[in-house]
C-alpha positions as a Markdown table, in Angstrom:
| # | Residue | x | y | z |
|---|---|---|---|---|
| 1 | Unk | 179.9 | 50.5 | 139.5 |
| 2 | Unk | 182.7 | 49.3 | 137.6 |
| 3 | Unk | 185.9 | 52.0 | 137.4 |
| 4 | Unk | 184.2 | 54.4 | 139.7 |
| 5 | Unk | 187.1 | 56.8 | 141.1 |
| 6 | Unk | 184.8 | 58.8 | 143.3 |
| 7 | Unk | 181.4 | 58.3 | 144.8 |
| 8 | Unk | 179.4 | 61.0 | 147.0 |
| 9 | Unk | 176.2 | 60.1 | 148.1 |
| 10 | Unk | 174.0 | 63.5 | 148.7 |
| 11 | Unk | 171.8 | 64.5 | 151.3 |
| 12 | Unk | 168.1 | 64.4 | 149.9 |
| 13 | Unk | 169.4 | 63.5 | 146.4 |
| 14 | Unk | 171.5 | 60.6 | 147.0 |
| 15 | Unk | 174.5 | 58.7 | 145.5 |
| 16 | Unk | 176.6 | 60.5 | 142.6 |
| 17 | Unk | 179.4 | 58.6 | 141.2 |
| 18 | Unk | 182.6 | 59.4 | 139.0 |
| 19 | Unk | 184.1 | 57.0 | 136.3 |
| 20 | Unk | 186.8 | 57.9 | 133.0 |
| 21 | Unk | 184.6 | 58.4 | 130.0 |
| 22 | Unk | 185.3 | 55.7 | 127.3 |
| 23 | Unk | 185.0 | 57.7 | 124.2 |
| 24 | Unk | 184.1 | 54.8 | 122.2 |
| 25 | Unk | 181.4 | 53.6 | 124.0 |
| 26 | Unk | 180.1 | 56.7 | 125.5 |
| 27 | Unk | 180.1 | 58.9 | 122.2 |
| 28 | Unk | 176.7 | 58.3 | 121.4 |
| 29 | Unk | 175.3 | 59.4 | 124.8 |
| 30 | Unk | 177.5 | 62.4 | 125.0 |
| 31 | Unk | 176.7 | 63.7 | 121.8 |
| 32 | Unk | 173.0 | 63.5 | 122.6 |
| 33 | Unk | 174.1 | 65.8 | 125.6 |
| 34 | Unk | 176.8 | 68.4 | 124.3 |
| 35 | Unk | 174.4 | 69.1 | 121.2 |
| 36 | Unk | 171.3 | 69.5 | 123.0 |
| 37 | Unk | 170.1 | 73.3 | 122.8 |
| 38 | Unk | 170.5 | 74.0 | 126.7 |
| 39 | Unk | 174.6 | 72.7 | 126.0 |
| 40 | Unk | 175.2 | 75.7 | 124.0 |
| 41 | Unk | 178.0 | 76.7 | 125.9 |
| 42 | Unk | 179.5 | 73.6 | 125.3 |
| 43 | Unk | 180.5 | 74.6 | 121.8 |
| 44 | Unk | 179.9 | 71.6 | 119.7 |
| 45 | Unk | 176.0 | 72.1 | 118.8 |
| 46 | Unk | 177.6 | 71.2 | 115.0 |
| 47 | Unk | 179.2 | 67.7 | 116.2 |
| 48 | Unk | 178.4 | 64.3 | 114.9 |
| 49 | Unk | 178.7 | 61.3 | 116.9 |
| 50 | Unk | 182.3 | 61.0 | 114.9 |
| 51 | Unk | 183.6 | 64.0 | 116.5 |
| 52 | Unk | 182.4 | 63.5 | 120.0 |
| 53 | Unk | 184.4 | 60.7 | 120.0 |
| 54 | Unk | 187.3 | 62.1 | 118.4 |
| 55 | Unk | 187.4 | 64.9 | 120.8 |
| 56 | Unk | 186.6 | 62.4 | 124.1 |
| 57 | Unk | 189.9 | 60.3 | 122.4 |
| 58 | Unk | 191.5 | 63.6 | 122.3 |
| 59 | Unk | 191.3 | 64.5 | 125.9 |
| 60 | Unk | 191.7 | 60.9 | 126.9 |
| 61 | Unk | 195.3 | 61.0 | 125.1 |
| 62 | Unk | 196.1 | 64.0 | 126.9 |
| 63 | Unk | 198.4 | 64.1 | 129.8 |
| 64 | Unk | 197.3 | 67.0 | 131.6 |
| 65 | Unk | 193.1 | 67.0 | 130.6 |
| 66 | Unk | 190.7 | 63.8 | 131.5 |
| 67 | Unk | 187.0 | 63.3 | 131.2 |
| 68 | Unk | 184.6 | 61.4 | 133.5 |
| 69 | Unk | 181.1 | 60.7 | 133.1 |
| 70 | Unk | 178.8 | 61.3 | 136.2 |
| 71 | Unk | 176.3 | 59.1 | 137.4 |
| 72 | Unk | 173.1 | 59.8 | 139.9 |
| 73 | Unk | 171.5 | 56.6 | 141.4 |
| 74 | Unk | 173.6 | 54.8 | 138.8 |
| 75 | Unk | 172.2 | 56.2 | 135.9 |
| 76 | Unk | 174.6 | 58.4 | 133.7 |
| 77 | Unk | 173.8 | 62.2 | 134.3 |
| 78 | Unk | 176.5 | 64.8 | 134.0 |
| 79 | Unk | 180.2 | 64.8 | 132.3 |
| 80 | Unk | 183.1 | 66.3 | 134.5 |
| 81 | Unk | 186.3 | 67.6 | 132.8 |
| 82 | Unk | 189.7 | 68.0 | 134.8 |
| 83 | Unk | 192.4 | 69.6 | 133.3 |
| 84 | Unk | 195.8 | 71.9 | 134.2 |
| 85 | Unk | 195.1 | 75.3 | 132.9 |
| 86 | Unk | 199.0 | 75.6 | 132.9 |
| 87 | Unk | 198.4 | 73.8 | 129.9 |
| 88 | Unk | 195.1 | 73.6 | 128.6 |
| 89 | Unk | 192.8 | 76.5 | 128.0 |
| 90 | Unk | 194.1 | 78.7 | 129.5 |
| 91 | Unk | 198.2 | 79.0 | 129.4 |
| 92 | Unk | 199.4 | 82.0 | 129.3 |
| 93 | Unk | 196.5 | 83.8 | 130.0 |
| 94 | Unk | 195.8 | 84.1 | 133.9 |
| 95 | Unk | 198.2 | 83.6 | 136.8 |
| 96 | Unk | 198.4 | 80.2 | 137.3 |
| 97 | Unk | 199.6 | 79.0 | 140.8 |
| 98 | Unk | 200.9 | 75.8 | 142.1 |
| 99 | Unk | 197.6 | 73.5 | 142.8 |
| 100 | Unk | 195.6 | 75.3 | 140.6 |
| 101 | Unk | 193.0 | 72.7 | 138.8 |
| 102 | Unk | 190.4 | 73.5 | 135.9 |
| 103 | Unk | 187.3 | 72.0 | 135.8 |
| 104 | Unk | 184.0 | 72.1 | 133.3 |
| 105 | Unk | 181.1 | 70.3 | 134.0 |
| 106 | Unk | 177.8 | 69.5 | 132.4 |
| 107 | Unk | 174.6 | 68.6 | 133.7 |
| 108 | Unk | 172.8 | 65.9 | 130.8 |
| 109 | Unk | 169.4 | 67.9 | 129.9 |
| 110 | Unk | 166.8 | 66.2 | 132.1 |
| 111 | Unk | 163.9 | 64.1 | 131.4 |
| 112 | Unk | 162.1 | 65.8 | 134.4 |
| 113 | Unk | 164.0 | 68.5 | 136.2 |
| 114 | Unk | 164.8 | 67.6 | 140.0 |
| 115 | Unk | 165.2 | 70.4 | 142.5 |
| 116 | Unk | 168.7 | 70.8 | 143.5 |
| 117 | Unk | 170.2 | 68.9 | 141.4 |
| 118 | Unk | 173.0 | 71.0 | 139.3 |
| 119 | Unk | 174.1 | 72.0 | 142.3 |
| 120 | Unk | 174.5 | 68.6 | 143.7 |
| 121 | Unk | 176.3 | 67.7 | 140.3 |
| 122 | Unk | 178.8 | 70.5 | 141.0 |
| 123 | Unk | 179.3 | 69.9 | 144.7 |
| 124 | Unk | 180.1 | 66.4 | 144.1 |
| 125 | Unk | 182.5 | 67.3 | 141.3 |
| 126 | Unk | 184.0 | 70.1 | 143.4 |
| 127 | Unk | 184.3 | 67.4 | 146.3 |
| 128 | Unk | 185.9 | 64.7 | 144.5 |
| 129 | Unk | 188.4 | 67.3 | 143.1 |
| 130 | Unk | 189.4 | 68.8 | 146.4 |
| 131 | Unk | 189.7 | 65.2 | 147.8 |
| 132 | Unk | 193.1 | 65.1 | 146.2 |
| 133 | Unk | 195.0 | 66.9 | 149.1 |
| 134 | Unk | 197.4 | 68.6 | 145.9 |
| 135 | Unk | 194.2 | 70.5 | 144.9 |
| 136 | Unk | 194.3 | 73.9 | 146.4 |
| 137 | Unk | 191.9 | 76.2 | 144.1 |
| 138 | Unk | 189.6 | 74.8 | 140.9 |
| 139 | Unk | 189.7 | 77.6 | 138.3 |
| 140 | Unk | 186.5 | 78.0 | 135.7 |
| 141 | Unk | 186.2 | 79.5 | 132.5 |
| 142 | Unk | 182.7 | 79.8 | 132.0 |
| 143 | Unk | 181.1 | 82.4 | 129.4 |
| 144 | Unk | 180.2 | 86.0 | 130.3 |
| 145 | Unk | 176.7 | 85.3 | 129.2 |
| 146 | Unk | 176.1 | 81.9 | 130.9 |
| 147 | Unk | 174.4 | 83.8 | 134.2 |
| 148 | Unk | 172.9 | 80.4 | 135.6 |
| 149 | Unk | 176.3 | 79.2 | 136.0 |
| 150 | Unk | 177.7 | 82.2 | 137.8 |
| 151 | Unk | 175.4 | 82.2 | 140.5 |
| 152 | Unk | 175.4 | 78.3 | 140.5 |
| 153 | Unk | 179.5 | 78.8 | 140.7 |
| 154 | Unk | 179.0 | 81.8 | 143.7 |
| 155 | Unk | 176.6 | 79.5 | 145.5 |
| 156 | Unk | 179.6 | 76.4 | 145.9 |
| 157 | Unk | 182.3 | 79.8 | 146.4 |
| 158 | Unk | 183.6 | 80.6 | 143.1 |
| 159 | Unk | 185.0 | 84.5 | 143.3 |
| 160 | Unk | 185.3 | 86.6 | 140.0 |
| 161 | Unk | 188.8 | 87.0 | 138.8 |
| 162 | Unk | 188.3 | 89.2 | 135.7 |
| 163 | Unk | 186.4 | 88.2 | 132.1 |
| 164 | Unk | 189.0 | 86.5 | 130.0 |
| 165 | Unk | 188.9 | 86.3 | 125.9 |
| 166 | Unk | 189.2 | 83.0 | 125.0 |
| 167 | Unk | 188.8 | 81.2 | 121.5 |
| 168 | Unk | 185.0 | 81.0 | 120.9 |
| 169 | Unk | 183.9 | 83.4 | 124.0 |
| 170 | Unk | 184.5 | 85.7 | 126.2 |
| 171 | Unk | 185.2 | 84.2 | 129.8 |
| 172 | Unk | 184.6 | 85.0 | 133.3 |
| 173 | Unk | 187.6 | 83.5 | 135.1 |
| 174 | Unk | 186.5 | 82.6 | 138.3 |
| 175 | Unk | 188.5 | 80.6 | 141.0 |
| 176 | Unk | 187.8 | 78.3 | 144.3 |
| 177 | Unk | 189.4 | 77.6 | 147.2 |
| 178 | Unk | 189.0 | 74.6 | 149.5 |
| 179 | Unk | 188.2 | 76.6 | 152.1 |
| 180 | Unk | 185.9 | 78.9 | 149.9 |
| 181 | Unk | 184.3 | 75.5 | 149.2 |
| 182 | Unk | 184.1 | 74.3 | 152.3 |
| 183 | Unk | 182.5 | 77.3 | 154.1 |
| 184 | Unk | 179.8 | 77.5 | 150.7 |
| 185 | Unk | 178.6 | 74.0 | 151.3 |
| 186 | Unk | 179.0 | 73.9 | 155.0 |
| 187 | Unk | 177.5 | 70.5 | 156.2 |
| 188 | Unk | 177.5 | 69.3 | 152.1 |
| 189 | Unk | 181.1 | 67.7 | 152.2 |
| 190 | Unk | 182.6 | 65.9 | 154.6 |
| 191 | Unk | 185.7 | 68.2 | 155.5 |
């Protein structure tokens, strides 16, 4: 695939790739995503195709936030944000260290669920951000009320921090090591 920065390929579930999201030509596919009813922690259930892209140009332009869309056996399936929560989302509000990355992620809803495969979708995004040897903990801001993700985010080795008020929600910082990482998917990801 064209622009891929990161490929894993998955036990039982196979190859997951990473590329930059073109907001231009990959609006219309998002929006279908971060609007769908099961994206409601997304915050942008209101957005037009207009504003997907606006927002996808928005992060593109910034220096310390990118987006990349996920693909699973080459078909586009989840959208991975990395960003510097020294300065975005969270600056000023948690103690920020040296190494520290933030991360969302979102899994596109599925035609067909497939056993195991959020989890896959966050290993792999987890992976490819501890495969830059600067990365030394990936720091999440998911709401108090999105329980799936919690225990999806204990099962890879997120630990609680403390919740967190953020604009639009309350927050349940959470951080991960590589180590933490390692010893949650022990066998997942190549050390």
């Amino acid at each position: 695939m064209t622009g891929t920065v990161y490929r894993r390929v998955a036990p039982r579930l196979g190859e997951f790739t990473l590329r930059r999201v073109d907001p231009d030509t990959d609006a219309a596919l998002l929006h279908g995503w971060v609007t769908h009813p099961r994206s409601a922690f997304w915050l942008m259930q209101d957005a037009d195709v207009t504003r997907v892209a606006q927002e996808y140009r928005r992060i593109a332009a910034h220096p310390h936030h990118d987006a990349y869309l996920g693909s699973w056996r080459g078909r586009p399936a989840f959208l991975a944000e990395r960003y510097d929560p020294a300065h975005v989302d969270l600056v000023g509000r948690y103690d920020a260290a040296e190494g520290d990355v933030g991360m969302h992620f979102l899994c596109a809803p599925p035609d067909s669920p497939v056993h195991g495969f959020t989890r896959a979708v966050i290993t792999t995004v987890l992976a490819w951000l501890f495969a830059d040897p600067g990365t030394r903990r990936v720091v999440v801001e998911p709401d108090v009320r999105n329980t799936a993700v919690h225990a999806l985010n204990a099962a890879v080795g997120f630990t609680v921090v403390r919740p967190l008020t953020l604009p639009g929600k309350t927050a349940l910082l959470s951080v991960c090591t590589r180590e933490q990482f390692r010893t949650a998917t022990e066998g997942a990801v190549p050390a």
